[in-house]
MDAnalysis code that builds the backbone (N, CA, C; Angstrom):
import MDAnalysis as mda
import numpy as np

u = mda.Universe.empty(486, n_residues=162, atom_resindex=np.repeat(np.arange(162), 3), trajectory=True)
u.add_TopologyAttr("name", ["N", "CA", "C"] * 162)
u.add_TopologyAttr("resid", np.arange(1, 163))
u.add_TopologyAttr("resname", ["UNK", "UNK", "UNK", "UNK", "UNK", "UNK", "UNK", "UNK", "UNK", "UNK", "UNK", "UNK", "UNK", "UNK", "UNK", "UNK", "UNK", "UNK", "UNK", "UNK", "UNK", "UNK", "UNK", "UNK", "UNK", "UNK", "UNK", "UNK", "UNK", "UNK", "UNK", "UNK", "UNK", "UNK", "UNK", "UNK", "UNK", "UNK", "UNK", "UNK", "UNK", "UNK", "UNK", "UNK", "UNK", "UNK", "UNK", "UNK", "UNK", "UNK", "UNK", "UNK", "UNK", "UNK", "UNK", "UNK", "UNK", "UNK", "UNK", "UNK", "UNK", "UNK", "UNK", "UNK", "UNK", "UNK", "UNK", "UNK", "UNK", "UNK", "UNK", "UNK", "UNK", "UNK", "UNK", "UNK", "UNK", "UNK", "UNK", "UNK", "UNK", "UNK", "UNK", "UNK", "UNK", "UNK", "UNK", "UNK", "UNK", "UNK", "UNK", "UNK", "UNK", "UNK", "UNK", "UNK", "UNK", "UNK", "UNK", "UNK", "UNK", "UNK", "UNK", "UNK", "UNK", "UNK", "UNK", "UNK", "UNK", "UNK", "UNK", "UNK", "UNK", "UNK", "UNK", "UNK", "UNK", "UNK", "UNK", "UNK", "UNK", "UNK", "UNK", "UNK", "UNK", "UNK", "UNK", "UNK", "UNK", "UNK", "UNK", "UNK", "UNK", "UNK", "UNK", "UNK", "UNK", "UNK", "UNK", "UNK", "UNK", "UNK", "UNK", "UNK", "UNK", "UNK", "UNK", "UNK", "UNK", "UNK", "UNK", "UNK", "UNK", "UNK", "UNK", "UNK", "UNK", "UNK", "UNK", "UNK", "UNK", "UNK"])
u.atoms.positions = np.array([
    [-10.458, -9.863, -4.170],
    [-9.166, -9.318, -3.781],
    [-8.409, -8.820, -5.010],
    [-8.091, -9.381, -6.350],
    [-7.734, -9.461, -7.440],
    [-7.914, -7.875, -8.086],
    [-9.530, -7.686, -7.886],
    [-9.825, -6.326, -8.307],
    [-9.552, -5.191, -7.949],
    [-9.014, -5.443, -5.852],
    [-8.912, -4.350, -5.648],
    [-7.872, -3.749, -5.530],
    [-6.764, -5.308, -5.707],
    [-5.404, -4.168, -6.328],
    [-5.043, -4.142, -6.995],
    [-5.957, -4.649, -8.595],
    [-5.584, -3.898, -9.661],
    [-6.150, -2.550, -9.849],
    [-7.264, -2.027, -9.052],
    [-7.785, -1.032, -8.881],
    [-6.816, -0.003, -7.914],
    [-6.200, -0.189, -7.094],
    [-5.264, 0.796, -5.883],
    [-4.248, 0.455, -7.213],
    [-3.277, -0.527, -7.522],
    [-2.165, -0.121, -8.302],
    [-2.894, 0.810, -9.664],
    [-3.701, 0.804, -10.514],
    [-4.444, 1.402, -11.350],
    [-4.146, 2.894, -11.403],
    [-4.977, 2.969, -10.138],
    [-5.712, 4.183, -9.684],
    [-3.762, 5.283, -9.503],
    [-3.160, 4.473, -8.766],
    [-2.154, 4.892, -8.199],
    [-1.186, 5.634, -9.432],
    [-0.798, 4.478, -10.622],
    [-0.084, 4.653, -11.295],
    [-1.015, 5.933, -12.697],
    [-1.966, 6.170, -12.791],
    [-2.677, 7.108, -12.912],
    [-2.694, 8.312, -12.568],
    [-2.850, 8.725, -11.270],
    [-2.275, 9.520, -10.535],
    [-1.156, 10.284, -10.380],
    [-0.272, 9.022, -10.132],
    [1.702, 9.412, -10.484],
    [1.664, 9.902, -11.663],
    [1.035, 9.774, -12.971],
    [1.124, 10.387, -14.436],
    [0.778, 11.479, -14.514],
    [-0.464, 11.746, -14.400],
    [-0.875, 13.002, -13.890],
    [0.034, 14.064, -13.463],
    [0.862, 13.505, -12.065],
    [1.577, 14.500, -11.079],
    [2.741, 15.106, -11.555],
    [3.057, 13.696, -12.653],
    [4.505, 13.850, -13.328],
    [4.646, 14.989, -14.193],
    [3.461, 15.046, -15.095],
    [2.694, 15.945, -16.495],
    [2.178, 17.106, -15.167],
    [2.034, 17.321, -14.581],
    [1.417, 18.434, -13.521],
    [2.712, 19.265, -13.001],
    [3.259, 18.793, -12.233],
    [3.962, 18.932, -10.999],
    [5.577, 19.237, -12.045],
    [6.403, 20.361, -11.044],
    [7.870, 20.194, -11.146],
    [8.652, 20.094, -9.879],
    [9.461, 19.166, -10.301],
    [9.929, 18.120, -9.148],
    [10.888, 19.022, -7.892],
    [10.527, 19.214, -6.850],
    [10.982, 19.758, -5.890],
    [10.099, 21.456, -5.834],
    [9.122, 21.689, -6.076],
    [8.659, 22.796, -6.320],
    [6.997, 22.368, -5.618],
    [7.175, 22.882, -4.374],
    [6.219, 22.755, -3.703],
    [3.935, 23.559, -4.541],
    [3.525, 22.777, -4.463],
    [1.999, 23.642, -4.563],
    [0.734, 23.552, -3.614],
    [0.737, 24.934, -2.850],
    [-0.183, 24.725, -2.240],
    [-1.500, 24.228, -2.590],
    [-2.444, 23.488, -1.265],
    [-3.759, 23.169, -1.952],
    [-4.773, 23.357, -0.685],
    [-3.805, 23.466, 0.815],
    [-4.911, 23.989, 1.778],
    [-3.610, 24.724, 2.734],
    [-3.212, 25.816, 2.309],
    [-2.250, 26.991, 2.558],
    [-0.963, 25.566, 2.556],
    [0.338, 26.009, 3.772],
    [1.528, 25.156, 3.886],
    [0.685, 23.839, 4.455],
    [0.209, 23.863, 4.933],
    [-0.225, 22.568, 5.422],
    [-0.482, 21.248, 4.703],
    [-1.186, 21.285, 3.424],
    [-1.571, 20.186, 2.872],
    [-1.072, 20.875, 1.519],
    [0.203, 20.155, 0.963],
    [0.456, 21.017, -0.804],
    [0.842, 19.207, -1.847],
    [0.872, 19.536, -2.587],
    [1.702, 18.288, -3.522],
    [3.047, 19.162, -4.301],
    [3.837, 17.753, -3.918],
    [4.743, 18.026, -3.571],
    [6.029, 16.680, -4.742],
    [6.200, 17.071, -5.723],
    [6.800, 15.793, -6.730],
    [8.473, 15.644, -5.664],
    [8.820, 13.712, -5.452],
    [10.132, 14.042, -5.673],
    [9.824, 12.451, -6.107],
    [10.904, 12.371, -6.185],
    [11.417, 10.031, -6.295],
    [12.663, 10.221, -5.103],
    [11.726, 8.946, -4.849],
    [11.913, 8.605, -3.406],
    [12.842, 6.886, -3.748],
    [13.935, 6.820, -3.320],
    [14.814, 5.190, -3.967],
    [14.294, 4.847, -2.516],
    [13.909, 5.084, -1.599],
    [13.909, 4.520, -0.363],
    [12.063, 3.766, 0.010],
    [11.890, 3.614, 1.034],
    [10.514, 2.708, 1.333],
    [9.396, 4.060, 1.917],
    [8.026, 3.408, 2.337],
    [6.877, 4.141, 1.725],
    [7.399, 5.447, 3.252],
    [6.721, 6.699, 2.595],
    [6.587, 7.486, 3.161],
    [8.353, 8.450, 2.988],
    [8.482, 8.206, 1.620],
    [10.340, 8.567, 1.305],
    [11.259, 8.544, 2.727],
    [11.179, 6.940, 3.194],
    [11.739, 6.557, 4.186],
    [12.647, 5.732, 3.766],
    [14.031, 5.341, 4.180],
    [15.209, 4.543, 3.658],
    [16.063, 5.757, 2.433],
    [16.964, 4.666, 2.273],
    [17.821, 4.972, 1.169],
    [17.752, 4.665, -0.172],
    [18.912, 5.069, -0.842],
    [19.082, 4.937, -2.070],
    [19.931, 3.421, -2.282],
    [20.640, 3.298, -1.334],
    [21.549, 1.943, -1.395],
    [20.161, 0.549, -1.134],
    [19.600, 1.427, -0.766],
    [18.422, -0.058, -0.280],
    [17.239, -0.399, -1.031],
    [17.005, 0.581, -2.741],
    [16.151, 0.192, -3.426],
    [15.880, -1.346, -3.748],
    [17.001, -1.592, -3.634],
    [16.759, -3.411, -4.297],
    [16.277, -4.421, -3.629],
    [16.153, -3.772, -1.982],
    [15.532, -4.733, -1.196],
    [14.222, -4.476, -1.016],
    [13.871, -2.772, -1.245],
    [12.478, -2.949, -1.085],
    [11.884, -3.643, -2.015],
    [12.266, -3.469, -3.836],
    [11.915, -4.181, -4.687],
    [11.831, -6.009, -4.297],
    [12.497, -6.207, -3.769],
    [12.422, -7.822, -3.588],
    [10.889, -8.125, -2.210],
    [10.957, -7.174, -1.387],
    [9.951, -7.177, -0.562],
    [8.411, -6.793, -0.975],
    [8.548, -5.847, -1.861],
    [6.908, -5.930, -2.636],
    [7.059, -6.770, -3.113],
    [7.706, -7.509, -4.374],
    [7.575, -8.146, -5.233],
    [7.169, -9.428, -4.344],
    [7.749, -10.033, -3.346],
    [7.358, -11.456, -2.619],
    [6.390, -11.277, -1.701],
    [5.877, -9.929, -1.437],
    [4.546, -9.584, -1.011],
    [3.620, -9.926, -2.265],
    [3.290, -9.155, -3.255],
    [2.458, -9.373, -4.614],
    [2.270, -10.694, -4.306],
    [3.636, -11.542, -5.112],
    [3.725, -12.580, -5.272],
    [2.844, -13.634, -4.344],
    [3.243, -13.687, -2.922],
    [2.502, -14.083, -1.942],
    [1.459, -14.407, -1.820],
    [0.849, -12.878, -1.524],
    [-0.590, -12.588, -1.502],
    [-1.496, -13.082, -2.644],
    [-0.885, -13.294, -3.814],
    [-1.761, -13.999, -4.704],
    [-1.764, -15.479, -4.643],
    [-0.541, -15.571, -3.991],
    [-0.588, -17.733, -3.792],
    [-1.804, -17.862, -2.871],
    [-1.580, -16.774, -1.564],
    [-2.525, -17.310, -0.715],
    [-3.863, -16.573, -0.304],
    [-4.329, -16.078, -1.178],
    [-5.425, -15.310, -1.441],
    [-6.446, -16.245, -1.866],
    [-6.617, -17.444, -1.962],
    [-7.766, -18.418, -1.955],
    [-7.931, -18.877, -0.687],
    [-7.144, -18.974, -0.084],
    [-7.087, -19.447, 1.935],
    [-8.095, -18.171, 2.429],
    [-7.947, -17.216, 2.101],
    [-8.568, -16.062, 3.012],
    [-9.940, -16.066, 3.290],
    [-10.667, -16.344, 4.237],
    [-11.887, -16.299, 4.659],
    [-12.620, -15.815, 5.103],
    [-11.922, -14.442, 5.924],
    [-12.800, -13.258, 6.067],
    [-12.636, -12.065, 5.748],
    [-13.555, -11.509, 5.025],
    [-14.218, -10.064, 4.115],
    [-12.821, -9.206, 4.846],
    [-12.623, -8.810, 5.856],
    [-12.128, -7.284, 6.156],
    [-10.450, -8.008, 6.085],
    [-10.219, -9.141, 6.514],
    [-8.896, -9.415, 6.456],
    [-8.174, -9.406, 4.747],
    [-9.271, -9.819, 4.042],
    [-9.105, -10.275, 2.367],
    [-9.125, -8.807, 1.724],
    [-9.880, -7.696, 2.445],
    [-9.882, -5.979, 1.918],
    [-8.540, -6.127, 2.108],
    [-8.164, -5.572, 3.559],
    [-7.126, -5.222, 4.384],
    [-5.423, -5.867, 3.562],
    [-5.859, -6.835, 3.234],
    [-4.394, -7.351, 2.369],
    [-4.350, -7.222, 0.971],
    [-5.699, -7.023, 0.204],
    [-5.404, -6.456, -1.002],
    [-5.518, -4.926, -1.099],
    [-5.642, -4.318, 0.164],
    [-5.462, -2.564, -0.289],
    [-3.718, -2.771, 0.146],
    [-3.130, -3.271, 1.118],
    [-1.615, -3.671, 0.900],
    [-0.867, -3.972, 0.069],
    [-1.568, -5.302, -0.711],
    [-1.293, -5.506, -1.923],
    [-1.196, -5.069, -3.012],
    [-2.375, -4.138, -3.703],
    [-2.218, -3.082, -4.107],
    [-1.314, -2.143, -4.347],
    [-1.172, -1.446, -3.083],
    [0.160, -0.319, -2.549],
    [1.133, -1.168, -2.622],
    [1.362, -2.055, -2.728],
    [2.743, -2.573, -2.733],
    [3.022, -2.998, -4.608],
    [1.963, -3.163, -5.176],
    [1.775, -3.171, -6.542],
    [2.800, -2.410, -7.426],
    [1.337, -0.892, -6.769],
    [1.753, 0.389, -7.569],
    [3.409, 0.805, -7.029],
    [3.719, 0.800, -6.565],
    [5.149, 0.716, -5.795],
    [6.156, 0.210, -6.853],
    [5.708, -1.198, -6.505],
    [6.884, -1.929, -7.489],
    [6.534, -1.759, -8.703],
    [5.780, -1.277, -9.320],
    [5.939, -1.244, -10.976],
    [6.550, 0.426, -11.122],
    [6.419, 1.384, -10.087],
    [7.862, 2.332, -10.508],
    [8.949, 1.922, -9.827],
    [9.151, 1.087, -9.019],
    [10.842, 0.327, -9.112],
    [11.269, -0.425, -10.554],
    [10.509, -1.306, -10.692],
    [10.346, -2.468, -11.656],
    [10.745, -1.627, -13.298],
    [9.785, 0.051, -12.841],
    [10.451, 0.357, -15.172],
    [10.372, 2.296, -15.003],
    [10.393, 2.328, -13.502],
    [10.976, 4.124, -13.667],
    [12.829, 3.996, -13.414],
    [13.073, 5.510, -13.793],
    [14.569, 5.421, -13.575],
    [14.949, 5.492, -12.355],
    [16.141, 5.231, -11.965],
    [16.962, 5.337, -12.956],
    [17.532, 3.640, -13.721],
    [16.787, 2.843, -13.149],
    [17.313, 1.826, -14.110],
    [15.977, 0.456, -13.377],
    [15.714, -0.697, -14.677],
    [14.808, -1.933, -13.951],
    [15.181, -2.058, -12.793],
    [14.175, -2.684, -11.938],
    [14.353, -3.083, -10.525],
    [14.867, -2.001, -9.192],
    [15.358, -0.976, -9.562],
    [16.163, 0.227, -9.040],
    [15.707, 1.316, -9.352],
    [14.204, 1.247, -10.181],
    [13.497, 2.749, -10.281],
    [12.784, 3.313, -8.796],
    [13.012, 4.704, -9.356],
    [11.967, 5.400, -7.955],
    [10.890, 5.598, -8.015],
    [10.329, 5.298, -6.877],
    [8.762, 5.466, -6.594],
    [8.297, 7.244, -6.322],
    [7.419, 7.475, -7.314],
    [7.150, 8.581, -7.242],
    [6.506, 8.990, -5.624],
    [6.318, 9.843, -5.655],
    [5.870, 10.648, -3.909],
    [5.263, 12.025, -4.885],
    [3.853, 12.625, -4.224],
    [3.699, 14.194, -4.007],
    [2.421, 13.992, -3.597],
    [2.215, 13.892, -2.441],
    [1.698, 14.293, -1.331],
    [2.035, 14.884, -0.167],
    [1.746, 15.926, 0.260],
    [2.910, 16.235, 1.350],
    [1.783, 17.042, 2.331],
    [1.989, 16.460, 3.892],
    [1.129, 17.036, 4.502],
    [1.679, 17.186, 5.436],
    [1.420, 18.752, 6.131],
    [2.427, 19.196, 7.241],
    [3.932, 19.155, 7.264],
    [4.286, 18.763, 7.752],
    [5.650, 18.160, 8.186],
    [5.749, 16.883, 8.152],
    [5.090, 16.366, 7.723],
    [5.039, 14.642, 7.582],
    [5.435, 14.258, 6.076],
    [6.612, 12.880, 6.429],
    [6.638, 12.185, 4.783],
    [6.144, 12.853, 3.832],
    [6.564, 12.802, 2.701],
    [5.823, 12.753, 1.033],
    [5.516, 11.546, 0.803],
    [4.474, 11.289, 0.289],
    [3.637, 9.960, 0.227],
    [2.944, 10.077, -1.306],
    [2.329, 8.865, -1.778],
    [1.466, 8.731, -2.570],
    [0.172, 7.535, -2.564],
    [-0.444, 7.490, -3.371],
    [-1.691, 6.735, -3.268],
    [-1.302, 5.175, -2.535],
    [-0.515, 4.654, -3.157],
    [0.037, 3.402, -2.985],
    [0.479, 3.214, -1.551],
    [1.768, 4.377, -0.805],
    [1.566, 4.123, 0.602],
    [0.017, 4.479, 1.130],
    [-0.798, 5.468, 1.231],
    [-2.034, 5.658, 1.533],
    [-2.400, 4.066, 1.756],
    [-2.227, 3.757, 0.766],
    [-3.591, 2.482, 0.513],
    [-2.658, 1.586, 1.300],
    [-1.412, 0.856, 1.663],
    [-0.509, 0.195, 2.631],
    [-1.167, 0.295, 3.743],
    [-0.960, 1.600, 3.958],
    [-1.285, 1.849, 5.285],
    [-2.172, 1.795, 6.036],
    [-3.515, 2.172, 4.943],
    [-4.988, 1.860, 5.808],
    [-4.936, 0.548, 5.231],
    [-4.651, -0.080, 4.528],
    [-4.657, -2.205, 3.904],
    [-4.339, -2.428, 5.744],
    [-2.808, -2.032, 6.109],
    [-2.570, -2.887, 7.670],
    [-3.455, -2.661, 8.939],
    [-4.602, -1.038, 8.912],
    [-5.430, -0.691, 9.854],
    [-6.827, -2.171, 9.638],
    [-7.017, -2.321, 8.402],
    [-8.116, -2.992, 8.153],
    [-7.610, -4.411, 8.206],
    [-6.856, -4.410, 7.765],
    [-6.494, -6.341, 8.634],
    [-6.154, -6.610, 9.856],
    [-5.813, -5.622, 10.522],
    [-5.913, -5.741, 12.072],
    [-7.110, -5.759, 12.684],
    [-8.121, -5.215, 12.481],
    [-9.503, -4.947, 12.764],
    [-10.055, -6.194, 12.183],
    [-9.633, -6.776, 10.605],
    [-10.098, -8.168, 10.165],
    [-9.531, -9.417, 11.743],
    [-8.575, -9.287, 11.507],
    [-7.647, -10.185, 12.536],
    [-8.685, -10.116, 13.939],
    [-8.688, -9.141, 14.544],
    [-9.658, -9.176, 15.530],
    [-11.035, -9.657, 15.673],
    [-11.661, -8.926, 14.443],
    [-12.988, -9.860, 14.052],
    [-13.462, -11.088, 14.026],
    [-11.917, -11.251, 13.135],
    [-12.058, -12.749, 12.662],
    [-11.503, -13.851, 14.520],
    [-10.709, -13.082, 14.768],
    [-10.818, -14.073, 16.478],
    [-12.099, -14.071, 17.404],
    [-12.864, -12.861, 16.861],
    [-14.066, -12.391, 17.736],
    [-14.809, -13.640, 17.102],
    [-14.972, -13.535, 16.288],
    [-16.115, -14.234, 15.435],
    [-15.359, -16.018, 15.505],
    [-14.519, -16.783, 15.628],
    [-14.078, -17.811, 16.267],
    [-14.353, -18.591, 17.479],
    [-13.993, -17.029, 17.981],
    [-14.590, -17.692, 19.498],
    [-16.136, -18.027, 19.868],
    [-16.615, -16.983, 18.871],
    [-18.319, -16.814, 18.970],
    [-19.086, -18.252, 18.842],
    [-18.091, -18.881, 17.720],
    [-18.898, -20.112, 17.104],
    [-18.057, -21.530, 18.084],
    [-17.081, -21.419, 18.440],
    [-16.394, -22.298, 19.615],
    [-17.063, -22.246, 20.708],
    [-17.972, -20.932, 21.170],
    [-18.603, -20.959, 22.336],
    [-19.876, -21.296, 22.358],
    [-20.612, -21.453, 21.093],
    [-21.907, -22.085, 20.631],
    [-21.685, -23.404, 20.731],
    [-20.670, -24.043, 19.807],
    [-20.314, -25.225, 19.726],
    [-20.573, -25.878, 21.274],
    [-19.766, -25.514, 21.821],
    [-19.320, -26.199, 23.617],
    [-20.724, -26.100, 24.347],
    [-21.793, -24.970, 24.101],
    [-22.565, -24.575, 24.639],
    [-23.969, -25.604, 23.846],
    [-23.545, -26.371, 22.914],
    [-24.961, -27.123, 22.357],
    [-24.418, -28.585, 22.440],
    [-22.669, -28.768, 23.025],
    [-22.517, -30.247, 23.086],
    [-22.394, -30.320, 25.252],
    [-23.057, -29.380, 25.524],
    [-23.104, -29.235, 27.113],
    [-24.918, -29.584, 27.176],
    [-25.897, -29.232, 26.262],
    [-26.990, -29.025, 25.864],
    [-27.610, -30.480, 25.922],
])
C-alpha cells in the first residue's frame, strides 16, 4: 500500500511541475480538438475544482486525517483490491495535500493545481483521477471481500453439517 501512494502522490506532483513549466494559467491547449485540452488553474476548493476558497482549510484537515488514517490502519487490511482501492485514495489525497500543505498562497491554504479538462466536465488532475478510481476499486474490494466471506462461512456450516 505504502508504495502505491508514494507512487500516485510522486507521479502526481511530477506532473503538476511539468504543467506549471508547460502550461499558462487560464489559457486553454488543445490535445483531442475542444473536447479533451489541459487546462492550468488552482483550484482552493475540493477534487474536481469543486468548493470554495473559504473552505481550503477543511479540505486540508480531511486529506491530512485521511493520509494519516490510512497509514494507522493499513496493517488491518486483508484484501488485495480493498488495500489497492485505499491506497490509490490515499495517494490522491497525498498529492493534494502537499499543494495545500507548501503551494500559495500560504502553508495549509495552498492550491491544488488542476489541468485536465475534459468536455465540459471539472478540471482535474492525477491525484483526483487516482481518488476516484481508489473509491471504484474498494467498492468492488468491499464486495469481493463479502463475496469471498460468505464463500468460506458457507464451507464452514457445510463441513460442520458433514
Amino acid at each position: 500500500m505504502a508504495a502505491i501512494v508514494v507512487v500516485i502522490a510522486s507521479l502526481d506532483q511530477i506532473v503538476k511541475q511539468i504543467m506549471l513549466n508547460w502550461l499558462e494559467p487560464g489559457v486553454p491547449v488543445p490535445i483531442i480538438g475542444n473536447w479533451f485540452r489541459f487546462y492550468l488553474l488552482f483550484n482552493p476548493g475540493a477534487a474536481f475544482s469543486m468548493g470554495g476558497e473559504n473552505s481550503t482549510w477543511i479540505f486540508t484537515c480531511i486529506q491530512l486525517s485521511f493520509v494519516v488514517g490510512i497509514a494507522i490502519y493499513a496493517p488491518r487490511i486483508k484484501h488485495k483490491w480493498v488495500a489497492a482501492g485505499l491506497a490509490l485514495v490515499a495517494g490522491g489525497a497525498l498529492g493534494n495535500l502537499l499543494d495545500r500543505l507548501f503551494r500559495d498562497p500560504s502553508f495549509f491554504f495552498g492550491h491544488v493545481v488542476d489541468y485536465i479538462s475534459v468536455g465540459d466536465f471539472a478540471v482535474f488532475n492525477i491525484a483526483d483521477a487516482s481518488i476516484t478510481c481508489g473509491v471504484v476499486v474498494f467498492l468492488i474490494g468491499m464486495v469481493l471481500e463479502d463475496r469471498e466471506a460468505a464463500r468460506v462461512a458457507k464451507a464452514a456450516e457445510e463441513k460442520e453439517v458433514a
